[in-house]
LOVEX-385319 format. One line per 3 residues: number of its first residue (from 1); for each residue x, y, z of N, C-alpha, C. Coordinates in steps of 0.1 Angstrom, whole numbers, always signed. Example, Ala and Ser with C-alpha at 12.3 -4.5 7.8 and 13.67 -1.06 7.14 Angstrom:
BEGIN
1 = +132,-57,+78,+123,-45,+78,+132,-33,+78; +128,-22,+71,+137,-11,+71,+129,+0,+79
END
This chain:
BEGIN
1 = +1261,-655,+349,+1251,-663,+343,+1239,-654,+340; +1235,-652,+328,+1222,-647,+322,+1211,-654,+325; +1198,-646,+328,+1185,-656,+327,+1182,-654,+313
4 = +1174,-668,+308,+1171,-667,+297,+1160,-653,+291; +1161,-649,+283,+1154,-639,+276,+1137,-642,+279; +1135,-654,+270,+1123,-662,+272,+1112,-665,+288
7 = +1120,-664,+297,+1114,-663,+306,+1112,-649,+314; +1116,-639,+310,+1112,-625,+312,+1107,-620,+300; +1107,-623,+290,+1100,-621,+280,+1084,-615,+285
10 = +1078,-627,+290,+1063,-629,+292,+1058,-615,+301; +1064,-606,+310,+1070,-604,+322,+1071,-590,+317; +1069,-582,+303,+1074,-569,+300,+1068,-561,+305
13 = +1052,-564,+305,+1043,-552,+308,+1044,-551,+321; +1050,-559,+335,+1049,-557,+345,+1061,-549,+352; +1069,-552,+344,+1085,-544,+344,+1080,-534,+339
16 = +1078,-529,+327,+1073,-514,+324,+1063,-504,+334; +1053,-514,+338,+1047,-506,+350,+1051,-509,+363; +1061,-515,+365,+1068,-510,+379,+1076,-498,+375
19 = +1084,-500,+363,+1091,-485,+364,+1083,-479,+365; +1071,-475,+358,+1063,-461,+358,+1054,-457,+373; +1056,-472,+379,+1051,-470,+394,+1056,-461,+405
22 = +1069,-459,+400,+1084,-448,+401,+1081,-435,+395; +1075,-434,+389,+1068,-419,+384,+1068,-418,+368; +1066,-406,+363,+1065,-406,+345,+1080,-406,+342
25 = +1082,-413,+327,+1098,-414,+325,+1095,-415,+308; +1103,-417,+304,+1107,-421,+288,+1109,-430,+284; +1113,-436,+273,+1116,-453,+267,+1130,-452,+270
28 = +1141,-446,+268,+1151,-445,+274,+1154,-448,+284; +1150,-436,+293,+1154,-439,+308,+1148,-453,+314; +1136,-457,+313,+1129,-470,+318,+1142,-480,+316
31 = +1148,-482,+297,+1150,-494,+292,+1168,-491,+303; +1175,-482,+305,+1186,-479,+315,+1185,-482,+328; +1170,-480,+336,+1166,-481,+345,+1168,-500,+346
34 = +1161,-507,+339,+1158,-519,+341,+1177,-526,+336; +1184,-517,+329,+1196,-526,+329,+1207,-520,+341; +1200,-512,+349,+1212,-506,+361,+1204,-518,+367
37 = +1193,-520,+370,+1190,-531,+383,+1192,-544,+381; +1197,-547,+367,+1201,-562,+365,+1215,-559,+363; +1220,-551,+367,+1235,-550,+366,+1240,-554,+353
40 = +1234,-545,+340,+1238,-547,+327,+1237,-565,+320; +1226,-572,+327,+1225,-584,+326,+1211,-587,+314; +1204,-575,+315,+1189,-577,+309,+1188,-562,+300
43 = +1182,-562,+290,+1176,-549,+283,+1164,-549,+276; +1157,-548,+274,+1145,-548,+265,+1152,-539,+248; +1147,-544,+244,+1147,-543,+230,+1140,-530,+224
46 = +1149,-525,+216,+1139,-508,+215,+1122,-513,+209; +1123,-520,+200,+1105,-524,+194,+1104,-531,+202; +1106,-541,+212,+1095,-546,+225,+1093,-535,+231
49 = +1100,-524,+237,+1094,-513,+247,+1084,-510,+239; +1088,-502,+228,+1076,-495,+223,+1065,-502,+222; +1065,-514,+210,+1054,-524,+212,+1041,-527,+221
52 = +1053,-526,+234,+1043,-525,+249,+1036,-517,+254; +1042,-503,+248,+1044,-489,+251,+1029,-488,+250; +1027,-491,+232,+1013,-492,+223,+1007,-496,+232
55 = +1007,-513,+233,+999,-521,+236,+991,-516,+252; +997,-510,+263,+998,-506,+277,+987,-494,+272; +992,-489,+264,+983,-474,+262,+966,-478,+257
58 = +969,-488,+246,+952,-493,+241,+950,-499,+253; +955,-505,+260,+941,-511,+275,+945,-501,+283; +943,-487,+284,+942,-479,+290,+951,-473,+309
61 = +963,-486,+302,+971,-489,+314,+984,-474,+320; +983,-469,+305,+993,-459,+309,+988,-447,+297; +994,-432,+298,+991,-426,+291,+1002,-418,+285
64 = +1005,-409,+273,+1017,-402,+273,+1013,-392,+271; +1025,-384,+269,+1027,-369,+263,+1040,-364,+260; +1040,-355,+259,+1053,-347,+247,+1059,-340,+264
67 = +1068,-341,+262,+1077,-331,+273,+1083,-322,+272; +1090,-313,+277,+1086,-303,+273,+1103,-303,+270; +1100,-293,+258,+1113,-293,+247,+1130,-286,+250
70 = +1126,-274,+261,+1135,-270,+268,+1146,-275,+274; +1139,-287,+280,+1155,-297,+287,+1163,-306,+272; +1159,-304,+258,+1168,-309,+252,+1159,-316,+240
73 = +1164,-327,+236,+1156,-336,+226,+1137,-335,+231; +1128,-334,+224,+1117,-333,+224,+1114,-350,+229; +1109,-354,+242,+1106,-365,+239,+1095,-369,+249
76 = +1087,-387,+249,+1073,-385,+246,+1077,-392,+260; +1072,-388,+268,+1068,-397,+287,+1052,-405,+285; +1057,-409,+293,+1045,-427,+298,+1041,-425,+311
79 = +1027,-423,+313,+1028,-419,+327,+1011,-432,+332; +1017,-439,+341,+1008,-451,+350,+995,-447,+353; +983,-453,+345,+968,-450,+351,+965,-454,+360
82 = +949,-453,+368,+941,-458,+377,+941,-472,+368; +940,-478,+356,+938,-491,+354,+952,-495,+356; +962,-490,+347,+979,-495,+351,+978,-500,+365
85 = +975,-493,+375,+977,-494,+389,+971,-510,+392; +956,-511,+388,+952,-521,+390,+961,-534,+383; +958,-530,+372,+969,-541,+368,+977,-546,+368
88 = +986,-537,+377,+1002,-540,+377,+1001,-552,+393; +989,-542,+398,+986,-553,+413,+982,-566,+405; +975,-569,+396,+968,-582,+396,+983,-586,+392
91 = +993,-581,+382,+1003,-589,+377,+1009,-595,+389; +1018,-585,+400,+1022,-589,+407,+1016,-600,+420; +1004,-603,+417,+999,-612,+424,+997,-623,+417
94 = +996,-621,+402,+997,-641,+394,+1011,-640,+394; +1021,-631,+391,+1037,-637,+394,+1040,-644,+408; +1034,-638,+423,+1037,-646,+433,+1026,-660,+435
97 = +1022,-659,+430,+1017,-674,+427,+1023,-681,+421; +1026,-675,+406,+1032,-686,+395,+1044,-691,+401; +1052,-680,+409,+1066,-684,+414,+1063,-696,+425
100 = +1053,-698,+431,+1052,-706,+440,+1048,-719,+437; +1042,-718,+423,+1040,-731,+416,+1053,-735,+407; +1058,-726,+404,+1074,-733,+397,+1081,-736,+408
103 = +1085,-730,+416,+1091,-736,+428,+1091,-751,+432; +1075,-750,+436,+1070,-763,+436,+1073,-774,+429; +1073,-773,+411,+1075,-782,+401,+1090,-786,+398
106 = +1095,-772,+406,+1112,-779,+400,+1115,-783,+410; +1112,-781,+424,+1118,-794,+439,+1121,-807,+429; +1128,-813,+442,+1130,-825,+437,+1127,-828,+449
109 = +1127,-843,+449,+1124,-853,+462,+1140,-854,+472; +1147,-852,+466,+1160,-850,+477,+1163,-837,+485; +1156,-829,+480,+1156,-812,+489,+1148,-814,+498
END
């Protein structure tokens, strides 16, 4: 059983900065990273990563750079700021809330 798209959807930029919480990586490895830990259940989409990629970099959440060309294809790493950091904490603290409030809302009266 798949979770729906739509409800990790909301959820990208916190997934992107946990991977990068794991150290500097690529759009590649991240989008591989996130479908080994769903057991090939979940993937982000090449333009949502990037999209986010943008968006993470203008609020100053993450930064890149060019890597270095020697190990193969030329390609650009994402590496987690002093704000990313902060952020990723505030995410992960409205997720354990939010999850405590859906919890809440889908009980039923017989559980």
């Amino acid at each position: 059983m798949s979770i729906a798209s739509d409800l990790i959807r909301g959820h990208t930029d916190t997934i992107i900065l946990a991977r990068l919480m794991d150290g500097d990586n690529y759009g590649y490895e991240i989008n591989k990273s996130i479908q080994q830990r769903t057991d090939g259940k979940y993937e982000l989409k090449e333009a949502t990563l990037y999209t986010a990629f943008r968006r993470l970099e203008g609020a100053g959440c993450i930064s890149s750079y060019w890597g270095d060309e020697q190990t193969g294809a030329r390609r650009r790493y994402y590496k987690i700021t002093d704000v990313g950091r902060d952020t990723y904490a505030g995410l992960i603290s409205e997720w354990a809330r939010a999850k405590i409030m859906i919890d809440k809302l889908i009980e039923t009266e017989a559980e």
